[in-house]
Backbone as JSON, one array per atom type, in Angstrom:
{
  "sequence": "XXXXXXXXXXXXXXXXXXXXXXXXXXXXXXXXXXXXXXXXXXXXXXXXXXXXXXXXXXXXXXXXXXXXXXXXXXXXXXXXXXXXXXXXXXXXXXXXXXXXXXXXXXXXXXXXXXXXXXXXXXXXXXXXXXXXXXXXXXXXXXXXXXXXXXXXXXXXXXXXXXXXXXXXXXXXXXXXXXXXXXXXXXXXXXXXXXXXXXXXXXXXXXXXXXXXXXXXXXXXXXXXXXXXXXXXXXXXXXXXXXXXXXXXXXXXXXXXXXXXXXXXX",
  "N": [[64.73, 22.1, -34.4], [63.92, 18.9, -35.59], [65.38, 16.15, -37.47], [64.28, 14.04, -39.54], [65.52, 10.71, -40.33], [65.45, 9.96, -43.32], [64.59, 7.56, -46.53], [64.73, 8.26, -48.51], [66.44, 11.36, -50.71], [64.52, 12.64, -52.36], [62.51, 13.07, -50.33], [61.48, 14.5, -47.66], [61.77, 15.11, -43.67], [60.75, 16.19, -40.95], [60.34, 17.39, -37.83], [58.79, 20.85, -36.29], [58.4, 22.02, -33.28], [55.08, 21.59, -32.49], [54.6, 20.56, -35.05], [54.68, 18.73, -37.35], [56.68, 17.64, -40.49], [55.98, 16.8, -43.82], [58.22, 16.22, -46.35], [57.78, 16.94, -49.98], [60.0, 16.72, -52.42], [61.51, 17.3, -55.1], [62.02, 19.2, -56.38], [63.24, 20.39, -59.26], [61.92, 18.96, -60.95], [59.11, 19.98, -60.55], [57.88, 18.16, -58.56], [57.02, 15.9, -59.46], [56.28, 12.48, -58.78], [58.16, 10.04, -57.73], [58.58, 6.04, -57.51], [60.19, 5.36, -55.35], [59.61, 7.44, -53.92], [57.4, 7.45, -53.4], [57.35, 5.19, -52.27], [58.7, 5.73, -49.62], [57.26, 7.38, -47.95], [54.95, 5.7, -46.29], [56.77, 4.67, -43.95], [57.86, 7.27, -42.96], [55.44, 9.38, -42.67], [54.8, 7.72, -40.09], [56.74, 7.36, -38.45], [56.27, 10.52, -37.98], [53.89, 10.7, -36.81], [53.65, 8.64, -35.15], [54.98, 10.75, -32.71], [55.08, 12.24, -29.44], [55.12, 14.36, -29.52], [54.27, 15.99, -31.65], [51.75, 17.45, -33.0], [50.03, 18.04, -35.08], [50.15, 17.24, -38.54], [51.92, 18.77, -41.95], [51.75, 18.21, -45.44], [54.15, 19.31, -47.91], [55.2, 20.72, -51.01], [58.56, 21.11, -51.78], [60.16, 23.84, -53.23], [58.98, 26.56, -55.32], [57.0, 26.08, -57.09], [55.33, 23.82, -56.86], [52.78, 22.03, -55.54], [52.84, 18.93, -56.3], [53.15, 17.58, -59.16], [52.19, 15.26, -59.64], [52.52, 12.09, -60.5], [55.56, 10.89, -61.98], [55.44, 10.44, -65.27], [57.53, 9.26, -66.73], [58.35, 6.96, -65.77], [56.34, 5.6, -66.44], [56.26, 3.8, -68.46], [57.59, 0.9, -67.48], [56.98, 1.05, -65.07], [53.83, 1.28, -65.53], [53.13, -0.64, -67.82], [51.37, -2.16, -68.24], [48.41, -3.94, -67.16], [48.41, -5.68, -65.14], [51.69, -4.87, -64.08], [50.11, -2.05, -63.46], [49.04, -2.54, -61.25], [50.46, -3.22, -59.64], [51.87, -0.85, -58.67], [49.93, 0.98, -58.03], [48.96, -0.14, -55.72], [51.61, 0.37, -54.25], [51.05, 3.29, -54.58], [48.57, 3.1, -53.54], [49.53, 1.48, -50.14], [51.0, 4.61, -49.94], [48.66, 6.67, -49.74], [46.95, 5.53, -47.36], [48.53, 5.65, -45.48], [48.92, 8.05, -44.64], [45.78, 8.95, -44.21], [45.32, 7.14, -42.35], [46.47, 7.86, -40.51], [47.08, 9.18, -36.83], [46.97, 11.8, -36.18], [45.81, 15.4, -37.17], [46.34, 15.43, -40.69], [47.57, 18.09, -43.24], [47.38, 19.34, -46.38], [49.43, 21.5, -47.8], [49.21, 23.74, -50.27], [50.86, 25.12, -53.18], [51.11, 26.32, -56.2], [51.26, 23.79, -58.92], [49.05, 21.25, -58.42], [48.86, 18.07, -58.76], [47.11, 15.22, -60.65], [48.56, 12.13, -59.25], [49.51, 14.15, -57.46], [47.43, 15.6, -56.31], [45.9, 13.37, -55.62], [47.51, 12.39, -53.5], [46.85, 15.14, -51.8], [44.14, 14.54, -51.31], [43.91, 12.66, -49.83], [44.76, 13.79, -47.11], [43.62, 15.38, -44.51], [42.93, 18.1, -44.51], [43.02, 20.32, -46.78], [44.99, 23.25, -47.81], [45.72, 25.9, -49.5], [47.08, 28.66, -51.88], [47.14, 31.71, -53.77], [48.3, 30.96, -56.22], [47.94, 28.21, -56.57], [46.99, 25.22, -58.91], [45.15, 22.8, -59.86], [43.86, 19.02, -60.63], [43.12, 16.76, -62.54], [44.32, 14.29, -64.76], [43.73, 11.4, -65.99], [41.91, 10.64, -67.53], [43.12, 11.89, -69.95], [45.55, 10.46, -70.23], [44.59, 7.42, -70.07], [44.53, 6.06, -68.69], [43.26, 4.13, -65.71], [41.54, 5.75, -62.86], [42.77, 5.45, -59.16], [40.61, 3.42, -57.05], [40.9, 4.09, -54.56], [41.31, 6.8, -54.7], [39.13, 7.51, -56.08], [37.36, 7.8, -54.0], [38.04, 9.71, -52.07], [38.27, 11.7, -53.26], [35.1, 11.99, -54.17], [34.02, 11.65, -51.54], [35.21, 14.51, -50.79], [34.57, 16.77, -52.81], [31.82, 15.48, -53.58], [29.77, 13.31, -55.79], [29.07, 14.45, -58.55], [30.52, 16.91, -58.85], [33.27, 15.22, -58.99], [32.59, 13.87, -61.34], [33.01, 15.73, -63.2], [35.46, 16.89, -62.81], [36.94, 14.45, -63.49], [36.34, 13.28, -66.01], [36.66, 15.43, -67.91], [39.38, 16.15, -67.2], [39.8, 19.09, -66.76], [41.88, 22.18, -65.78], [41.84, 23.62, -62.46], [41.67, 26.91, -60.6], [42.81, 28.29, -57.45], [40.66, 29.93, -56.23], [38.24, 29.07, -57.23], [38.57, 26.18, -56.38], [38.4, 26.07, -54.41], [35.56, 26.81, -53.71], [34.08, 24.86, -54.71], [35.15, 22.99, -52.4], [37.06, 21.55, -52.36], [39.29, 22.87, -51.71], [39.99, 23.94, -48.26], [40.54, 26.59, -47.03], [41.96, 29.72, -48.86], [45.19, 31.29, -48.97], [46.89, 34.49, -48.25], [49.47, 34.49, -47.29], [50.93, 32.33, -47.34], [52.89, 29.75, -46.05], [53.36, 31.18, -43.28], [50.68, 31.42, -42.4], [49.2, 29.18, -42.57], [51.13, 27.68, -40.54], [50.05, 29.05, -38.4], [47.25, 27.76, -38.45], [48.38, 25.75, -38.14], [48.88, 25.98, -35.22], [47.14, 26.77, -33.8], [45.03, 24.36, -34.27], [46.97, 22.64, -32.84], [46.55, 23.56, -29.94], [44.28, 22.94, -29.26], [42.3, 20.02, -27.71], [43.64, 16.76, -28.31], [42.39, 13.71, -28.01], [40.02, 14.36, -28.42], [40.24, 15.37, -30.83], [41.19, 13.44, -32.76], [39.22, 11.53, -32.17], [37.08, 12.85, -33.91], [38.2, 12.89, -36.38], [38.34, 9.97, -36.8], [35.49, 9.3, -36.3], [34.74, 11.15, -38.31], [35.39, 10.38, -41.33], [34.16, 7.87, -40.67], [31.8, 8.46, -41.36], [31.47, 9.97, -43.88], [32.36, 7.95, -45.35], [34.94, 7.15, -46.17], [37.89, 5.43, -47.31], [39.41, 4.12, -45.3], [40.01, 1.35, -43.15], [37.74, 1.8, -40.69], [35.99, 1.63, -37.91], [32.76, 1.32, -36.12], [33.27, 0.5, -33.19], [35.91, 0.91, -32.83], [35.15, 3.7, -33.29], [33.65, 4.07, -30.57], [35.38, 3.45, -28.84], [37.28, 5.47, -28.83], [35.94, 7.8, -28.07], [35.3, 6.99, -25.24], [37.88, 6.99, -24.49], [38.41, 9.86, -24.62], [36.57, 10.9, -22.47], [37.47, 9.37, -19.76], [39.9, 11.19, -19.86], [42.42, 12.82, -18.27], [42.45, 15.38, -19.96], [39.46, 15.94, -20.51], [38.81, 16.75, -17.85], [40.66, 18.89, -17.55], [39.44, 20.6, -19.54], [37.01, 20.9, -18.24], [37.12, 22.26, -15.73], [38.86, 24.03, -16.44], [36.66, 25.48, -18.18], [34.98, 26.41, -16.23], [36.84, 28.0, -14.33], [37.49, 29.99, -15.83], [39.35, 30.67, -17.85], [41.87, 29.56, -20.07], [42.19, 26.21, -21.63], [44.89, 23.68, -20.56], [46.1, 21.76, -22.9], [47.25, 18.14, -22.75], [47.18, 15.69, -24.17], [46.75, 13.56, -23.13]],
  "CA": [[64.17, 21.28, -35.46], [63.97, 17.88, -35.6], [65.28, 15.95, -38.71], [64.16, 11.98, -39.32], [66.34, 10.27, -41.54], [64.4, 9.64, -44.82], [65.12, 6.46, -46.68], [65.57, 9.04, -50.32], [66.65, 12.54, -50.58], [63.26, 12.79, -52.25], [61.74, 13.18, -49.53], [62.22, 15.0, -45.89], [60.35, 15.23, -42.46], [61.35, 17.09, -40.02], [59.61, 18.08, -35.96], [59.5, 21.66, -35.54], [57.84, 22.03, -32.14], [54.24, 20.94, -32.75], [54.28, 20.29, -36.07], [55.29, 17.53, -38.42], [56.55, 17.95, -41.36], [56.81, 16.02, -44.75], [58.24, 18.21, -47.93], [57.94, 16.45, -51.08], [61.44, 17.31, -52.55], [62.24, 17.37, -56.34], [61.48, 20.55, -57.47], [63.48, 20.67, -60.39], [60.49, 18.07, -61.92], [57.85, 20.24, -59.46], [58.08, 17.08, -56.92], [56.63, 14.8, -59.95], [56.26, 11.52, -57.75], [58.49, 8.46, -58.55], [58.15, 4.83, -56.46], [60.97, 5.71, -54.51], [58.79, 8.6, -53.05], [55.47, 6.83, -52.86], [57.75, 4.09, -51.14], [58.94, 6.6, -48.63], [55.8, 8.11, -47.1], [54.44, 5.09, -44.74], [57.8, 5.09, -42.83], [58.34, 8.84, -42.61], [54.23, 9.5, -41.71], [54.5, 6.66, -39.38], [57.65, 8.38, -37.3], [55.91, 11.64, -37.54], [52.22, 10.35, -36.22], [54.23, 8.34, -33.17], [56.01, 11.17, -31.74], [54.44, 12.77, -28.84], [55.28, 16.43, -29.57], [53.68, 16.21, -32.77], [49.94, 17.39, -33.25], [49.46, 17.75, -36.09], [51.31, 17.09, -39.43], [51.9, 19.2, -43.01], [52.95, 17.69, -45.97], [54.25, 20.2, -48.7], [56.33, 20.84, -52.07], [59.77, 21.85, -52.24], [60.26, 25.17, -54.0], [58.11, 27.16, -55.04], [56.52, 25.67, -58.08], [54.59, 22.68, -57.17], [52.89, 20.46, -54.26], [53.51, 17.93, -57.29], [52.68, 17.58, -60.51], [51.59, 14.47, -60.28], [53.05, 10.92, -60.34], [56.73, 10.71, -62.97], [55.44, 9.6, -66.41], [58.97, 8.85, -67.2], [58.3, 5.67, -64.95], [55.08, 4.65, -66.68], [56.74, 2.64, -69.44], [58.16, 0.26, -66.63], [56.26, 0.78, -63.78], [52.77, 0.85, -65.46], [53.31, -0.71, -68.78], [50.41, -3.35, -68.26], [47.29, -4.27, -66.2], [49.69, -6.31, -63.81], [52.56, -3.7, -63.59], [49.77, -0.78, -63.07], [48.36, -3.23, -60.15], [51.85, -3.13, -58.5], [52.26, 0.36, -58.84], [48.83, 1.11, -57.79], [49.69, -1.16, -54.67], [52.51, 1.24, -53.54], [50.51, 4.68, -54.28], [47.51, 2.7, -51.64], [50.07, 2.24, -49.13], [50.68, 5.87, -49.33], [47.65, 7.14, -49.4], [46.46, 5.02, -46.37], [49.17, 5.92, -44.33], [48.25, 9.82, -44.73], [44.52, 8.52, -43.92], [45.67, 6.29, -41.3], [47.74, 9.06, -39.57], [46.12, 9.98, -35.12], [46.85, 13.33, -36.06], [45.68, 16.29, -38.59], [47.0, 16.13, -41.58], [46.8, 19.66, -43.7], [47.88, 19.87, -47.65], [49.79, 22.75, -47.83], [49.25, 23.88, -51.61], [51.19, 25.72, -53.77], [51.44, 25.83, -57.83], [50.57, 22.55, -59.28], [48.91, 19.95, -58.01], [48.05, 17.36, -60.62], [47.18, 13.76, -60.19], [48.81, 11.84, -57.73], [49.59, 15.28, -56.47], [46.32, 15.71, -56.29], [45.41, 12.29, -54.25], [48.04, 12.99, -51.64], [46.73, 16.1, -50.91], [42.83, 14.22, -50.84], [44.17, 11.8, -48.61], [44.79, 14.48, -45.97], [42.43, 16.03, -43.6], [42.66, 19.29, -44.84], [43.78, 21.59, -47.88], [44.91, 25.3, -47.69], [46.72, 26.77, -50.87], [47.67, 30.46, -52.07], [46.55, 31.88, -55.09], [48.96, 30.1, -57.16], [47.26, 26.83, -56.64], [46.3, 24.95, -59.98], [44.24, 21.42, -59.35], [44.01, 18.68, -61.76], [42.81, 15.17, -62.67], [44.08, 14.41, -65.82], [43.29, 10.54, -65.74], [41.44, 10.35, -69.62], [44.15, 12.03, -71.24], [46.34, 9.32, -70.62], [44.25, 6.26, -71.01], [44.45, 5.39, -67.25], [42.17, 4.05, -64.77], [42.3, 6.44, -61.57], [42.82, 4.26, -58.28], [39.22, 3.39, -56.61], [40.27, 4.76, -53.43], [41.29, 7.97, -55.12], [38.16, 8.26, -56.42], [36.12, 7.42, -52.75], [38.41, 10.62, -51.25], [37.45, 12.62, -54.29], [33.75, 11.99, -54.13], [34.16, 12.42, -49.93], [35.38, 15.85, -50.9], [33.49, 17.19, -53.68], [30.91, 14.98, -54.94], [29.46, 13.04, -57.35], [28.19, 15.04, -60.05], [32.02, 17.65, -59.39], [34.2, 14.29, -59.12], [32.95, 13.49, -62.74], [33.16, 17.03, -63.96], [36.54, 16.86, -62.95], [37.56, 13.29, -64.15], [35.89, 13.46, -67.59], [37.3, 16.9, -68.71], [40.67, 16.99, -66.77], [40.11, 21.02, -66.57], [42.52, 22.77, -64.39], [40.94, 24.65, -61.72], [42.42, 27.67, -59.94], [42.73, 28.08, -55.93], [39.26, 30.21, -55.87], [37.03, 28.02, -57.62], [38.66, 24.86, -55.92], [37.56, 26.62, -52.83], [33.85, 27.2, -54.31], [33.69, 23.35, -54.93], [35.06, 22.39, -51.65], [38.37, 20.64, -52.51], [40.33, 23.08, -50.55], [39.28, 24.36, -47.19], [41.24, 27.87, -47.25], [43.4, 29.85, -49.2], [45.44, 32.2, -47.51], [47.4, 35.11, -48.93], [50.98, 34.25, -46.9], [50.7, 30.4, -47.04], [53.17, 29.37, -44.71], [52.79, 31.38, -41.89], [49.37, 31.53, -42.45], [49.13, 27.49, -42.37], [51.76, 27.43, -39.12], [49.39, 29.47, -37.45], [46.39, 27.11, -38.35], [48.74, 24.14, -37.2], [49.28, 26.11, -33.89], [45.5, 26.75, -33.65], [45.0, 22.82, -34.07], [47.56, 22.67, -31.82], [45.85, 23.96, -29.06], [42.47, 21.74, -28.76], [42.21, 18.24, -26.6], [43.83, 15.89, -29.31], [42.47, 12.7, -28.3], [38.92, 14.85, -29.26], [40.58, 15.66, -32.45], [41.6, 12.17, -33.0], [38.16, 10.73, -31.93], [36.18, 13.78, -34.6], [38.64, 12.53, -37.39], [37.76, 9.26, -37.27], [34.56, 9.64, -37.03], [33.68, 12.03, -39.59], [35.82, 9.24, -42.07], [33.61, 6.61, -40.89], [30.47, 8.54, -41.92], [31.68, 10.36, -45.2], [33.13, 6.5, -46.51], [36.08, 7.1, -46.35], [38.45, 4.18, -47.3], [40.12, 3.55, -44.4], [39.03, 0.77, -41.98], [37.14, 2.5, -39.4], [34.71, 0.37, -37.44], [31.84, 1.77, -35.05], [33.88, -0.36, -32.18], [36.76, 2.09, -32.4], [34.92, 5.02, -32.66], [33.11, 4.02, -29.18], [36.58, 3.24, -27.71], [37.96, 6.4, -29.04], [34.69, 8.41, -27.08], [35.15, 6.2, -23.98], [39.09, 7.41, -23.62], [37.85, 11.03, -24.16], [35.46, 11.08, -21.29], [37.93, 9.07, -18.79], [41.07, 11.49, -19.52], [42.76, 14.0, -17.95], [42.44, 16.55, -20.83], [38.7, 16.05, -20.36], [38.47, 17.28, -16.62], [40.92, 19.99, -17.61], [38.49, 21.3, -20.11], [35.72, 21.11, -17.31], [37.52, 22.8, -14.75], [39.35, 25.34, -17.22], [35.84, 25.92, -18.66], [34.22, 26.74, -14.67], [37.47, 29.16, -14.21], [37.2, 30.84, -17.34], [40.85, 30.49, -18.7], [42.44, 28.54, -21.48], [42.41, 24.98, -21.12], [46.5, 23.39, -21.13], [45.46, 20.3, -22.85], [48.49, 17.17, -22.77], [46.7, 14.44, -24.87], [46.19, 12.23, -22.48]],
  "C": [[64.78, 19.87, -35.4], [64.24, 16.98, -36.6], [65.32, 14.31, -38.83], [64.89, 11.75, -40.6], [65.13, 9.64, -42.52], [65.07, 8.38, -45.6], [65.62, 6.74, -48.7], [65.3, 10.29, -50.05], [65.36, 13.14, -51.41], [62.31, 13.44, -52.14], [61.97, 13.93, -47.73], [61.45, 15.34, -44.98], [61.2, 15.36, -41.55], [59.91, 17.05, -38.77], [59.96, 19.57, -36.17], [58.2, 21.74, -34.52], [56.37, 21.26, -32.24], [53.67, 20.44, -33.48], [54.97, 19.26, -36.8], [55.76, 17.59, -39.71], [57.05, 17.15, -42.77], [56.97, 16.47, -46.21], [58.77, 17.08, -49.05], [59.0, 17.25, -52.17], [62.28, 16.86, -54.01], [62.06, 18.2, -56.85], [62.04, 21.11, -58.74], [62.69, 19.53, -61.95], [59.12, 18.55, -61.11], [57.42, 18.97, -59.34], [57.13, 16.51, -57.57], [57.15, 13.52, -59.18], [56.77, 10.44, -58.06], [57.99, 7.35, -57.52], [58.86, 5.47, -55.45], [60.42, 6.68, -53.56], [57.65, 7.77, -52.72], [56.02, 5.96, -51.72], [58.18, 4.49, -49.44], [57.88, 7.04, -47.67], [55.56, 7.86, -46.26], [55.27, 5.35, -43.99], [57.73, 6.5, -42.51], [57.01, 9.13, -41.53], [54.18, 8.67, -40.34], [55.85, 7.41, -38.47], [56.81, 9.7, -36.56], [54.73, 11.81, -36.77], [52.79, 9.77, -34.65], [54.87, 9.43, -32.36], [55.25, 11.91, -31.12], [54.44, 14.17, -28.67], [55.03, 16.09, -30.5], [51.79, 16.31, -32.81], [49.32, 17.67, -33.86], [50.69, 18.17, -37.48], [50.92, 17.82, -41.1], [52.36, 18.68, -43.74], [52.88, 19.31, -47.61], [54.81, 20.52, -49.8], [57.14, 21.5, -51.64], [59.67, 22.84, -53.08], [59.11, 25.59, -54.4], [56.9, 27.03, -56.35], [55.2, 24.71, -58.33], [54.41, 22.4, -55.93], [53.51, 19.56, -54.74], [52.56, 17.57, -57.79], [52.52, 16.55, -60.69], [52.89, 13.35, -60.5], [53.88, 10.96, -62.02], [56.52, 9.85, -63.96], [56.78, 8.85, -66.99], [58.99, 7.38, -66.85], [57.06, 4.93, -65.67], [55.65, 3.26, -67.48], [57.17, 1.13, -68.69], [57.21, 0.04, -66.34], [54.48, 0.29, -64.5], [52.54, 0.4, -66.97], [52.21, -1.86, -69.46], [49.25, -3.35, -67.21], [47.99, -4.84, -64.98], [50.73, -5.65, -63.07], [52.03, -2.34, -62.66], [49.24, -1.32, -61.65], [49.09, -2.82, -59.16], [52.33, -1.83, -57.6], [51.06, 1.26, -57.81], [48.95, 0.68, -56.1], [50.33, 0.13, -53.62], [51.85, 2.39, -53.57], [49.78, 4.27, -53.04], [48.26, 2.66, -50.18], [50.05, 3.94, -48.56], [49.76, 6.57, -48.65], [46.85, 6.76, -47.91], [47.23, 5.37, -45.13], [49.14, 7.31, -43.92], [46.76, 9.59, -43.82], [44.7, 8.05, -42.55], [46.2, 7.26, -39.84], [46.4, 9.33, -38.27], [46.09, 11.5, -35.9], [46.22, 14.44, -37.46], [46.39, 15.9, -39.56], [47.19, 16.88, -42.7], [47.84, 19.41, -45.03], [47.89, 21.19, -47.6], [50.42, 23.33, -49.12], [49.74, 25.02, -52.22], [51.53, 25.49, -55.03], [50.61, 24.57, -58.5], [50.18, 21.66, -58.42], [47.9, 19.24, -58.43], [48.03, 15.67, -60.05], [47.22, 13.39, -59.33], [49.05, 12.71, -57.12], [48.51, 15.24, -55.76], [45.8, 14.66, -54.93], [46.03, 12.18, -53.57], [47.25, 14.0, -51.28], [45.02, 15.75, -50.33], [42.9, 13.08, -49.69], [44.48, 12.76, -47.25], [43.5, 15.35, -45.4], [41.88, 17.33, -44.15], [43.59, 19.36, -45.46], [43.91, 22.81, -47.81], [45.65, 25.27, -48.84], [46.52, 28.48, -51.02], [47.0, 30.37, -53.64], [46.93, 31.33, -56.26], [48.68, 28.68, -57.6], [46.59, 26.25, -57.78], [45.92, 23.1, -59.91], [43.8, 20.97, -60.74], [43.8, 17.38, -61.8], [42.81, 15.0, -64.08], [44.07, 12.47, -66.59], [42.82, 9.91, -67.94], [42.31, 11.08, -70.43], [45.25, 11.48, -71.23], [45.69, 7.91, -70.53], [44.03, 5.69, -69.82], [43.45, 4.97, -66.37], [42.54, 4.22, -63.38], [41.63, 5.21, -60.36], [41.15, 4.63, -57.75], [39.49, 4.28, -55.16], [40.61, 6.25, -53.23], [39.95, 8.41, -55.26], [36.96, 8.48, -55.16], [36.69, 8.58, -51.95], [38.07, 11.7, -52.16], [36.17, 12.94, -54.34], [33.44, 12.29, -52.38], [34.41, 13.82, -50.08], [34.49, 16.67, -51.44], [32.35, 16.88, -53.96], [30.96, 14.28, -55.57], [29.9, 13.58, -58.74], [30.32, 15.85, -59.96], [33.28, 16.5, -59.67], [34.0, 14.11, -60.64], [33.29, 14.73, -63.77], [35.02, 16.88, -64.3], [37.54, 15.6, -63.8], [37.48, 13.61, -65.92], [36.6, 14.43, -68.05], [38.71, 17.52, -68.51], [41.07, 18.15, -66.7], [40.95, 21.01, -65.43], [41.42, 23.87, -63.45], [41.76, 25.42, -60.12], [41.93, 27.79, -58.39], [41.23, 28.68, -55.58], [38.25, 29.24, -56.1], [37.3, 26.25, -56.81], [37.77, 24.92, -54.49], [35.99, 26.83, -52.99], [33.36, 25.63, -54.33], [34.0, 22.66, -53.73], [36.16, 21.46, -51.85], [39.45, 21.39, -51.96], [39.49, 23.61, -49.24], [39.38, 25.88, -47.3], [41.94, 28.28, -48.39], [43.86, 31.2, -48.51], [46.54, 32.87, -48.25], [49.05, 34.36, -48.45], [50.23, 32.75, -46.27], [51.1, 30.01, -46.3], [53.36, 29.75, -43.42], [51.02, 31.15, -41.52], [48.68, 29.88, -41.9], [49.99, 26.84, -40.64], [50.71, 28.01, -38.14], [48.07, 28.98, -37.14], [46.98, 25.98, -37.59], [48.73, 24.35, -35.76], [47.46, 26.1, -33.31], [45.11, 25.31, -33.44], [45.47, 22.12, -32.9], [47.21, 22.69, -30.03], [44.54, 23.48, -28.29], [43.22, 20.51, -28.54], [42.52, 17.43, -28.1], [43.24, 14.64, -29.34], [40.82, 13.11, -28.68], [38.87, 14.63, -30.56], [40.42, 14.15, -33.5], [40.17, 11.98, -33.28], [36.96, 11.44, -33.23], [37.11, 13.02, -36.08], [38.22, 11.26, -38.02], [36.66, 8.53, -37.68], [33.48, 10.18, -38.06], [34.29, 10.99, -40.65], [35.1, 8.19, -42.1], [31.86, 7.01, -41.47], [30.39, 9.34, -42.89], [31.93, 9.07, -46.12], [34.17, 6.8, -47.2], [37.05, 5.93, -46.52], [39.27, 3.54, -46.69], [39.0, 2.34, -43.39], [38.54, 0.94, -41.12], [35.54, 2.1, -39.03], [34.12, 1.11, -36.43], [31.9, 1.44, -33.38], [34.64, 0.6, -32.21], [36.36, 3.36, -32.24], [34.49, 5.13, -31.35], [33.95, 3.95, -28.3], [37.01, 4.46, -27.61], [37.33, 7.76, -27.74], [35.2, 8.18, -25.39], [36.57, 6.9, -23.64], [38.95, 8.92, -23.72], [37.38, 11.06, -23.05], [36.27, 10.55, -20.29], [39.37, 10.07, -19.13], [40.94, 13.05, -18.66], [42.45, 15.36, -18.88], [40.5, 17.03, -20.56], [38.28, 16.68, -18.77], [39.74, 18.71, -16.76], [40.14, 21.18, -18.05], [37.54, 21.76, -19.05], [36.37, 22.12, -16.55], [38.42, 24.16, -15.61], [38.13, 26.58, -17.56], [35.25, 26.89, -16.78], [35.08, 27.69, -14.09], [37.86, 30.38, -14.92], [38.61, 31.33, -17.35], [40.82, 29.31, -19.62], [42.72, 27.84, -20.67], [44.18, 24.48, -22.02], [45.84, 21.9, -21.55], [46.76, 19.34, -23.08], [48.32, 16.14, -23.4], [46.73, 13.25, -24.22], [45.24, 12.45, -20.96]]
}
């Protein structure tokens, strides 16, 4: 295991073999989100996306309570105490979120217990959601007075919907791991979560990455997704598929009928 220095205890990201990992780490506030964490993220994701034994990345709660409950009201009074302050604040969650978005590789919300709010829009900023039955989902936005970020709501409506994005906004209902799965806001849930989820990352693992890569950012650029993703990179992305090595492995794996070793490049 691999352990990257983190810039707050926080927060922690670790390598183990093909996986990435970033464990949202206060669980005695179920890994309610202060700045100091939001501020953390780009750097950490941004280690864990460059390293070439990584192929795809989890991010997850600490203990066993929470992904996270959602961004540390304790901080509002400060941090979002105005139209100007909530701007600032707002500011640093977008970083986050973009750098999740931004990320070459998978990256899989790995849900357990709460996950409320900004919990919530980390885990819509990632590629994919799995959770366990414990999973409770949550936008509670109108019962504090707030206006949820725009590009929260453009990964929300990419996920679900319209018509379920306002169900959910308007009424802040909680909604348990089955029905999230009925609506399409998680992908899986899976009785033993984290093996169950290691063995999807190894599965991931296993397919031509600069495919993966090239399917990610394309399906982002035609859901409207809020990252910058231009019809120029997806054609570049195509173009280094078709000239690599991983691509004539496939061919020639496929014509000997064995598993293809794919190397990402």
């Amino acid at each position: 295991m691999n352990l990257i220095a983190s810039p707050t205890p926080h927060i922690q990201a670790f390598i183990d073999g093909s996986t990435g990992w970033l464990v949202l780490n206060r669980p005695e506030r179920r890994n309610a989100l202060i700045a100091a964490m939001w501020a953390a993220i780009p750097p950490l994701m941004k280690s864990l996306d460059d390293s070439p034994d990584v192929r795809v990345i989890v991010i997850r709660g600490g203990g066993m309570q929470a992904f996270a409950a959602g961004a540390d009201i304790s901080e509002f009074g400060a941090a979002r105490n105005d139209a100007s302050a909530a701007a600032a604040y707002e500011h640093l969650n977008g970083l986050a979120f973009a750098a999740i978005r931004g990320a070459s590789k998978p990256v899989i919300a790995m849900v357990q217990g709460f996950c409320i709010g900004g919990g919530l829009a980390l885990a819509l900023a990632c590629d994919l959601r799995v959770a366990d039955g414990t999973a409770l989902f949550a936008l509670p936005p109108a019962r504090l007075g707030l206006a949820y970020p725009l590009d929260g709501l453009r990964d929300l409506v990419a996920t679900v919907g319209a018509a379920t994005a306002k169900d959910m906004i308007f009424t802040a209902r909680r909604l348990g791991a089955e029905e999230a799965l009925r609506l399409g806001l998680i992908n899986r849930v899976f009785t033993d979560l984290e093996s169950e989820t290691k063995a999807l990352c190894a599965e991931i693992a296993d397919g031509a990455s600069l495919t993966i890569t090239h399917a990610k950012r394309a399906i982002d650029l035609i859901s409207g997704r809020p990252d910058d993703v231009s019809h120029a990179e997806i054609a570049a992305l195509a173009t280094r598929c078709f000239n690599s090595a991983d691509y004539l492995e496939g061919r020639t794996a496929f014509a000997e009928k064995r598993k293809a070793v794919f190397r990402g490049a």
